[in-house]
C-alpha positions in Angstrom: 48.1 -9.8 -96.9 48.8 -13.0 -95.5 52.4 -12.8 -95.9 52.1 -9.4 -93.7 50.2 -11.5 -91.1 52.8 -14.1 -90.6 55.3 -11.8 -90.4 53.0 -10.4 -87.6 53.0 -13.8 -86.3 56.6 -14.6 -86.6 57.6 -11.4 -84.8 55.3 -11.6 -81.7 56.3 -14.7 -81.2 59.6 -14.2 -78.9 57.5 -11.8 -76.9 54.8 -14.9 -76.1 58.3 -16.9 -75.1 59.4 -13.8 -73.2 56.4 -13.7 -71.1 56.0 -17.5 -70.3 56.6 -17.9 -66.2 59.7 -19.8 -65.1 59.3 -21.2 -61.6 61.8 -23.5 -59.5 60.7 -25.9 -56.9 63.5 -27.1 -54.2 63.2 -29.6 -51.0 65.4 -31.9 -49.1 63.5 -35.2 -50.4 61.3 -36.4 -53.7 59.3 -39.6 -54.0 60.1 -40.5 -57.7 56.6 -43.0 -57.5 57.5 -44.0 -61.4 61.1 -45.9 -60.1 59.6 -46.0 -56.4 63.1 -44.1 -55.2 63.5 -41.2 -53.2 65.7 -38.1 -55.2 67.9 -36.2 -52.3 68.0 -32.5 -53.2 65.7 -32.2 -56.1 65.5 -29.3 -58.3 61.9 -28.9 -60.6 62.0 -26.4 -62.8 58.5 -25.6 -64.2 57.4 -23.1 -67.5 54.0 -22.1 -67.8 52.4 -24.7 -65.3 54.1 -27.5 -66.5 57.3 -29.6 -65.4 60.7 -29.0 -68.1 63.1 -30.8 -65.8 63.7 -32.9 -62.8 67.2 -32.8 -61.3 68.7 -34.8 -57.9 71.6 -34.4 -56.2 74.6 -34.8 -57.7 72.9 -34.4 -61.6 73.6 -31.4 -63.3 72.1 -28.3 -62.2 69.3 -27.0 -65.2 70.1 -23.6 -66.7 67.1 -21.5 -64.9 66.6 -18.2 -66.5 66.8 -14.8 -64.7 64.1 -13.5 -62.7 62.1 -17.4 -62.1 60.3 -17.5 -58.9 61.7 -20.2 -56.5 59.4 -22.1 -54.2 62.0 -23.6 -51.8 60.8 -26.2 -49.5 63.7 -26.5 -46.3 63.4 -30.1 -44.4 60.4 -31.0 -46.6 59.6 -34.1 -48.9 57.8 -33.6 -52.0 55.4 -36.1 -53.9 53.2 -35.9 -56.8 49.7 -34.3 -56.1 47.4 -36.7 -55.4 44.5 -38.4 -57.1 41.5 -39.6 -55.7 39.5 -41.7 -58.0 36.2 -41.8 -56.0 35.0 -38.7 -54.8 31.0 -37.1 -54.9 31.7 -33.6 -54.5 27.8 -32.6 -54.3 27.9 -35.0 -51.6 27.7 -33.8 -47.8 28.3 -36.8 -45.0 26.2 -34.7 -43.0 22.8 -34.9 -44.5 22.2 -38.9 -44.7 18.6 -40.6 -45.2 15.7 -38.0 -45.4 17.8 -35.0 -44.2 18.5 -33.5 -47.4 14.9 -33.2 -48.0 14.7 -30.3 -45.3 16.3 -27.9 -48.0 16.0 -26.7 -52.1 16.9 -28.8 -54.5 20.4 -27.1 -55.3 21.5 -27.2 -51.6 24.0 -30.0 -51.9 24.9 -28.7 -55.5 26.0 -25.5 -54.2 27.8 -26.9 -51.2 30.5 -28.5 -53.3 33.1 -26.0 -54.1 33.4 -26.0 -50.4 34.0 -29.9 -51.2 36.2 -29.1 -54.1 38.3 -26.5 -52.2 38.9 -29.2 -49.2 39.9 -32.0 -51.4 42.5 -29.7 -53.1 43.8 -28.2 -49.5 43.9 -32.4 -48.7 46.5 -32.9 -51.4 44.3 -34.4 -53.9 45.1 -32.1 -57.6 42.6 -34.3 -59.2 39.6 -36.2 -58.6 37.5 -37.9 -60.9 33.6 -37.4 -59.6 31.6 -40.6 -60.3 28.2 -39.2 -60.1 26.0 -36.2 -59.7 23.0 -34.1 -59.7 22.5 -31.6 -62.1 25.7 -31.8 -64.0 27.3 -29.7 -61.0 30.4 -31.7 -61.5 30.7 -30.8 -64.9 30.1 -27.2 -64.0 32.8 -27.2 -61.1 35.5 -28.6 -63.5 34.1 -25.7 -65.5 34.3 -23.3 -63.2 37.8 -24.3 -62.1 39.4 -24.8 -65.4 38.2 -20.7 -66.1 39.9 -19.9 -62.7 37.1 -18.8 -61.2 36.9 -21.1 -58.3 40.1 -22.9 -56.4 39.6 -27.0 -56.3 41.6 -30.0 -58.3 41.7 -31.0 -61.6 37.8 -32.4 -62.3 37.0 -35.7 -64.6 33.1 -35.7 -64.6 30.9 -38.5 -65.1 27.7 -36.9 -65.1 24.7 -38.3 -64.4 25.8 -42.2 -63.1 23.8 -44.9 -65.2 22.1 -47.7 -63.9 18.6 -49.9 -63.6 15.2 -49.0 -63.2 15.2 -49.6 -59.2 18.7 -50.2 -58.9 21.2 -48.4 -57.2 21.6 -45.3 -59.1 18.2 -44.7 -59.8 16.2 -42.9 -57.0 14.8 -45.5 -54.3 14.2 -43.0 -51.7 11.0 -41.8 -52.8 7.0 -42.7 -53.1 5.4 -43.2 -56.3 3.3 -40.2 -56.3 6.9 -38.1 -56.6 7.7 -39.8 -60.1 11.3 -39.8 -59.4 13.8 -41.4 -61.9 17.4 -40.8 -62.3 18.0 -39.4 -65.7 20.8 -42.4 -65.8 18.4 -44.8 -65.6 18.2 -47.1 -69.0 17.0 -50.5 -69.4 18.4 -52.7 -71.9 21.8 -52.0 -74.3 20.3 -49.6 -76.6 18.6 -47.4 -74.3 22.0 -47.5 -71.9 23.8 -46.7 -75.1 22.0 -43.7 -75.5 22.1 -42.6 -71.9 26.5 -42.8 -72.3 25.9 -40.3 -75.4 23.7 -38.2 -73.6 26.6 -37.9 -70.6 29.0 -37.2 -73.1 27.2 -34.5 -75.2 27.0 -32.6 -71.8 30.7 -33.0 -70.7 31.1 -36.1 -69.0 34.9 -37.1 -69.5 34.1 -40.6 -67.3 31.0 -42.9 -67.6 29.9 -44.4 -64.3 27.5 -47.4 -63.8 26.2 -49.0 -61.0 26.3 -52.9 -61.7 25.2 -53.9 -58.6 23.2 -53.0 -55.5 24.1 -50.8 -52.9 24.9 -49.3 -49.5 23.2 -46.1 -49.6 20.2 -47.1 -51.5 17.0 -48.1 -50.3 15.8 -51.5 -51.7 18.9 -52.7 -52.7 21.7 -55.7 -51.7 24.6 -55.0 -52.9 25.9 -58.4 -53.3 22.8 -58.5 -56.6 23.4 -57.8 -60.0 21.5 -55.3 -61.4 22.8 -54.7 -65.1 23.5 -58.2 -67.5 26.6 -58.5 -69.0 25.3 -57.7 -72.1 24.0 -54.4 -70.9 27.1 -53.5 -69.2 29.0 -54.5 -72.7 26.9 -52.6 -74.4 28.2 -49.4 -71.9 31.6 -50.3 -72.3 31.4 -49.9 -76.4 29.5 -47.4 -76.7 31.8 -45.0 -73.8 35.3 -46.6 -75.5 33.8 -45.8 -78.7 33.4 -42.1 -77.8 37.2 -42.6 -76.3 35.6 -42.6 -72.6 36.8 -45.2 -69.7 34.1 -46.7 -67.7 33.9 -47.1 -63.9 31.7 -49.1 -62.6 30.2 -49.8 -59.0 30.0 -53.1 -58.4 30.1 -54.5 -54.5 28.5 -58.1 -55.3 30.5 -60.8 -56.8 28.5 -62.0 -59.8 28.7 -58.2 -61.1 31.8 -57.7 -60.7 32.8 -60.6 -62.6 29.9 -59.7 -65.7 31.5 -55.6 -65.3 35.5 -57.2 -66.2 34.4 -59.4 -68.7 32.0 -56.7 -70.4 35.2 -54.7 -70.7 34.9 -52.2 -68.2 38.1 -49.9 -66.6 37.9 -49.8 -62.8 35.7 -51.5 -60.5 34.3 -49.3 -57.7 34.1 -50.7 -53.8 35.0 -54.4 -55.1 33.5 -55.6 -51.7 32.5 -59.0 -52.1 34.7 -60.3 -55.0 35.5 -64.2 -55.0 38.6 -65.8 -56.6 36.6 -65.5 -60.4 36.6 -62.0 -59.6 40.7 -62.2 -58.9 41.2 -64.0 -62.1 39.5 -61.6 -64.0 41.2 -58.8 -63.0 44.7 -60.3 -63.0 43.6 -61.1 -66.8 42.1 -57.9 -68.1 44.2 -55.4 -66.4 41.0 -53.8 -64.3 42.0 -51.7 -61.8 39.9 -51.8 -58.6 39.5 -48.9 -56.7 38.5 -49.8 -53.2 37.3 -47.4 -50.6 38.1 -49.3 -47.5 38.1 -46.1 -44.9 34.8 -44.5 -44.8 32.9 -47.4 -43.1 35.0 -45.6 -40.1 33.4 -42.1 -40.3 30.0 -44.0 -41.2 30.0 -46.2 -38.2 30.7 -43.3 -35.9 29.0 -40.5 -37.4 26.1 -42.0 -40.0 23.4 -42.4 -37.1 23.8 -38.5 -36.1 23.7 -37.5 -39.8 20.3 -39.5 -40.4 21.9 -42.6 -42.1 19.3 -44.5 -42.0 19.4 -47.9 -39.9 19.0 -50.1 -43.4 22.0 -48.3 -44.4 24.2 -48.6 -41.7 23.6 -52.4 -41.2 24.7 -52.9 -44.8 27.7 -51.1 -44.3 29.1 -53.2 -41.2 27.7 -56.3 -42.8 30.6 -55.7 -45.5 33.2 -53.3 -44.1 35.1 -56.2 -43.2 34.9 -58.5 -46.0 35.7 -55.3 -48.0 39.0 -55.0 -46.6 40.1 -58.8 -46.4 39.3 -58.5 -50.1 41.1 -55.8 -50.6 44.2 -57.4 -49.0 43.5 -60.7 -50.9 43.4 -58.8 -54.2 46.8 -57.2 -53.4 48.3 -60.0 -52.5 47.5 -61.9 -55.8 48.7 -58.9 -57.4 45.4 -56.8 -58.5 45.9 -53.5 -60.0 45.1 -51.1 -57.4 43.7 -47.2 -58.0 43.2 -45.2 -55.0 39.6 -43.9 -54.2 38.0 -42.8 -51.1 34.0 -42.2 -51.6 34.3 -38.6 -50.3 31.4 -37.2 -49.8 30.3 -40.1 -47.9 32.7 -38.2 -45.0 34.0 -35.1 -45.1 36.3 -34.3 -48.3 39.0 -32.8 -46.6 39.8 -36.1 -44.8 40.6 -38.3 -48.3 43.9 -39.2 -46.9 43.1 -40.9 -43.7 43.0 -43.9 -46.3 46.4 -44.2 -46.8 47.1 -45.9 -43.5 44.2 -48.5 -43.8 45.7 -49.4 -47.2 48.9 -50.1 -45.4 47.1 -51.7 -42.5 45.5 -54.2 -45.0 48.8 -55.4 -47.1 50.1 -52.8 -49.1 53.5 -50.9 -48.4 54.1 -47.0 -47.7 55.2 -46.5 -51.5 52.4 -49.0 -53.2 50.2 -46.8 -51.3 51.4 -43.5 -52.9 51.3 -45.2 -55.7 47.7 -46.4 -56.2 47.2 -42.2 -55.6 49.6 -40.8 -57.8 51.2 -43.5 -60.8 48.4 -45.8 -60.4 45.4 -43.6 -60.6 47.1 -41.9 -64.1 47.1 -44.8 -65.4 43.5 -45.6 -64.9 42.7 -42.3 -65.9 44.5 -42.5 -69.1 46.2 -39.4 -67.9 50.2 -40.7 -67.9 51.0 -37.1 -69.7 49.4 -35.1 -67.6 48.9 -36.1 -63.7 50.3 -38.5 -61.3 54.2 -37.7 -61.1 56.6 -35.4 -61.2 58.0 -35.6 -64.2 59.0 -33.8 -67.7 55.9 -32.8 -69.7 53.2 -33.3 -66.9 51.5 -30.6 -64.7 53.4 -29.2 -61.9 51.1 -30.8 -59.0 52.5 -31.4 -56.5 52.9 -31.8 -52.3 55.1 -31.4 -49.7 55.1 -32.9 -46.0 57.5 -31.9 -43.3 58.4 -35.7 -42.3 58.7 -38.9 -44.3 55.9 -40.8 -45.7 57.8 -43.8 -46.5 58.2 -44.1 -42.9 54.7 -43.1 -41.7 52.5 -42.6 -44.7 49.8 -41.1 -42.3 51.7 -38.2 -42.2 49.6 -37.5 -45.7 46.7 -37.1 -43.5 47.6 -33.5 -42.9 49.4 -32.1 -45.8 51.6 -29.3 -45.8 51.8 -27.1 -48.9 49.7 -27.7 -52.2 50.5 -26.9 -55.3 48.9 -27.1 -58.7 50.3 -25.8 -61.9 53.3 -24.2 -60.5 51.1 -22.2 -58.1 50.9 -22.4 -54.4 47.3 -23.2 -53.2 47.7 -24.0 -50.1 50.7 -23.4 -47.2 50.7 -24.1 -43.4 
């Protein structure tokens, strides 16, 4: 009997090569963001969603068999698809302060594959979603992965973790509600248990607010809210489980106590000092600073009912945030790109490409922090964040040269994901 069934399996084996999809991707320019060079005339050829070769001009043509569907891109430059490492996709700009309160509690949940759809149509293939409600994050990547819904490539976090009274825990309330985030742990053993909780229900990322915030009532965000050993204790535990750890830190003190606790990326980043530099250069943290949105906030938050606590905190460090972020740079900082969307409208992730050149960095580092950079953090090098052999075939195309004018990612032209077109103007 089982030598009848491997025969079986031996025989149906050509058909399962037979049927696997060939396609070929052409365009006048590619942004190699591994060597930093741009490839004239490249050739991807892509089997079963994922890339098998990368050719330029002049290298020898691939054998592509019979019948593969071309995607041929005339005039156009292609780039990796891009990742955005901050991103709240049950999060609508438009409903700040008290407004959300006007609706059911799964409003905002079902609002974001409408956010998951506009990231994706923005160019960004995967986001990693540092935060929800419900475990709607988890249930999007779900969704998506089963190809029931269009959006990008989903690392979930889950519920975020943080203080009693602290940033992620809910401060918007009145006793009488008896509102706690589940997140919410106090002291290493409890926050131990609150990363294995995240993880038995398909977080993929642990996120922890270390510090106050913006968008909290109640809170500074230059004040620690977690101790070092707390945070060290969320760093074990999540690495133990084979989980990075983001962690949202604006104040100096915490981000210092989040690097030296062992912590991956540090979210915001707003106020760090020259300690905080050190650090960073030392461990290898990425920081993943979001240094556009205070532009949407400024001139939309008031409309939305941000409330006026909010707002003030937000221009008291907008600026500092982005010298930072240029000092950081400058000292030579590992940088991961990440926007806060949700905090403005998903769809426009890539306005801060220009702000990031504004503030020190050049077209290509740019890219980088989005595509090569952002894998990295991710621990996703096989998988995302170039075109290259053995990773997925993500990937976008723009009609002029971002090298030259890297806003032109603000309005992308074609999306694809997998070796299938999502998206084409």
């Amino acid at each position: 009997m089982k030598k009848l069934l491997l025969a079986l399996l031996l025989a149906l084996m050509p058909m399962a090569a037979a049927r696997a999809e060939t396609v070929v991707v052409t365009a006048d320019r590619m942004i190699d963001v591994l060597t930093g060079r741009v490839i004239l005339e490249p050739v991807v050829v892509i089997t079963d969603g994922r890339i098998v070769a990368v050719v330029g001009q002049g290298g020898a043509r691939p054998v592509i068999p019979a019948g593969a569907r071309r995607i041929d891109l005339p005039g156009m430059t292609i780039l990796p698809g891009l990742i955005d490492m901050h991103v709240h996709l049950d999060s609508s700009p438009y409903y700040g302060g008290y407004e959300a309160l006007q609706f059911t509690d799964l409003f905002q949940t079902v609002m974001g594959p409408g956010h998951a759809r506009d990231m994706l149509e923005a160019g960004f293939t995967t986001v990693r979603n540092v935060g929800s409600d419900n475990y709607s994050d988890i249930a999007y990547m779900q969704a998506i992965d089963e190809g029931r819904l269009p959006g990008p490539r989903i690392i979930p976090a889950g519920y975020a973790l943080g203080a009693t009274g602290g940033h992620c825990d809910e401060t918007f309330l009145p006793p009488s509600y008896n509102a706690t985030n589940p997140g919410v742990g106090d002291g290493p053993q409890e926050l131990r248990q609150r990363v294995r909780e995240q993880r038995r229900y398909g977080a993929q990322v642990i996120k922890v607010c270390a510090t106050g915030g913006v968008f909290s009532r109640n809170t500074t965000p230059g004040q620690q809210q977690l101790s070092e050993d707390e945070l060290r204790a969320i760093a074990q535990e999540a690495h133990q489980w084979g989980l990075r750890v983001a962690a949202h830190a604006h104040g100096a003190a915490g981000i210092s106590a989040a690097i030296r606790a062992g912590i991956d990326t540090i979210e915001h980043a707003s106020l760090i000092d020259d300690e905080g530099i050190r650090l960073a250069l030392r461990h290898g943290t990425f920081l993943v600073m979001d240094i556009y949105n205070t532009e949407y906030t400024q001139a939309h938050g008031r409309e939305n009912g941000v409330l006026e606590e909010n707002l003030r905190k937000d221009r008291e460090i907008a600026q500092i945030q982005r010298d930072n972020f240029r000092r950081a740079h400058r000292a030579g900082v590992r940088m991961a790109y990440g926007t806060d969307a949700g905090i403005f409208p998903h769809g426009l992730a890539g306005h801060q490409f220009r702000y990031m050149v504004e503030y020190g960095m050049t077209p290509i580092e740019a890219i980088q922090s989005a595509t090569r950079n952002a894998a990295q953090a991710l621990g996703r090098e096989s998988d995302v964040g170039a075109i290259a052999v053995g990773r997925w075939a993500d990937m976008i195309a723009v009609d002029g040269d971002p090298l030259a004018d890297v806003r032109q990612l603000e309005q992308v032209d074609v999306v694809i994901k997998g070796g299938e077109v999502v998206k084409t103007d």
